[in-house]
Residue, then its C-alpha position, 0 to 999 in steps of 0.5 A: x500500500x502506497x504511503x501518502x509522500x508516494x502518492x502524492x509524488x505519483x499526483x505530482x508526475x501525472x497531473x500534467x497529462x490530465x485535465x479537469x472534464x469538461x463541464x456542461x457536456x451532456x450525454x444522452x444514454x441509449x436506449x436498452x433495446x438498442x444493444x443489438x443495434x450496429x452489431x454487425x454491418x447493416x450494409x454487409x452480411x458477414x454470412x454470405x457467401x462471398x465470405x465462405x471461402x478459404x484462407x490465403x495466407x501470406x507472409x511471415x507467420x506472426x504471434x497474437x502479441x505481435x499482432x497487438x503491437x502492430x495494431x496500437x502502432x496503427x491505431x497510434x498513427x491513425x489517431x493523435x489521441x490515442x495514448x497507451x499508459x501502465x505498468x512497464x508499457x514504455x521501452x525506457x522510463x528516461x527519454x534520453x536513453x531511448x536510443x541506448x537501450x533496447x527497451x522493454x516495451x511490457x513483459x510480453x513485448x506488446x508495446x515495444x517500440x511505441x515510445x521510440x516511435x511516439x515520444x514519452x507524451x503519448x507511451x508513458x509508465x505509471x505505477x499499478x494503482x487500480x484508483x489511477x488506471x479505472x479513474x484516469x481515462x475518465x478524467x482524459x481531455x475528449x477533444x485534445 
């Protein structure tokens, strides 16, 4: 359990990354017969028959954590607003020695690389506390 000097230290590192939410913002809940709405395309049905043919692979076969890695870079790339935080998820925890160490990028390797290709700004380690991690998506800027 973290002693108070720790957790505001810990306050102290991260309060730059986030903002108070925006006030007067208002959401309208869906409806809970809508649930099924948008499940699958409205304009595409997955069961036809030009889907019902067999895989051709090509390429170097490639694992489930590679894969993932491969689709935050993307996504990264895609969208300037996508950030990936936690426990170990930066290849370094000093900027500067990005270049001179290999880098973690978390145990299984799922991050590696997006720190060297998106900075410290947008792939960044933070301390495993469950308050911080469920509490600080919400408190995130929407629109930055």
């Amino acid at each position: 359990m973290a002693d108070p000097r720790t957790l505001q230290r810990i306050g102290h590192e991260l309060s730059w990354r986030f903002r108070k939410p925006r006030t007067g913002v208002s959401c309208r809940l869906s409806e809970p017969d809508s649930i099924g709405r948008h499940l699958y395309s409205e304009a595409i049905d997955p069961t036809a028959e030009r889907f019902s043919i067999e895989p051709c692979f090509e390429g170097a076969p490639r694992t489930m954590v590679d894969e993932i890695n491969l689709t935050l870079a993307e996504e990264m790339r895609r969208d300037p607003k996508v950030v990936v935080f936690g426990e170990d998820v930066a290849d370094c925890g000093r900027e500067e020695s990005l270049r001179e160490v290999k880098g973690k990028g978390g145990v299984f390797k799922a991050t590696a690389g997006l720190q060297i290709e998106f900075g410290s700004q947008r792939c960044f380690n933070t301390r495993w506390l469950r308050p911080l991690l469920w509490g600080a998506p919400s408190a995130w800027p929407r629109g930055a």
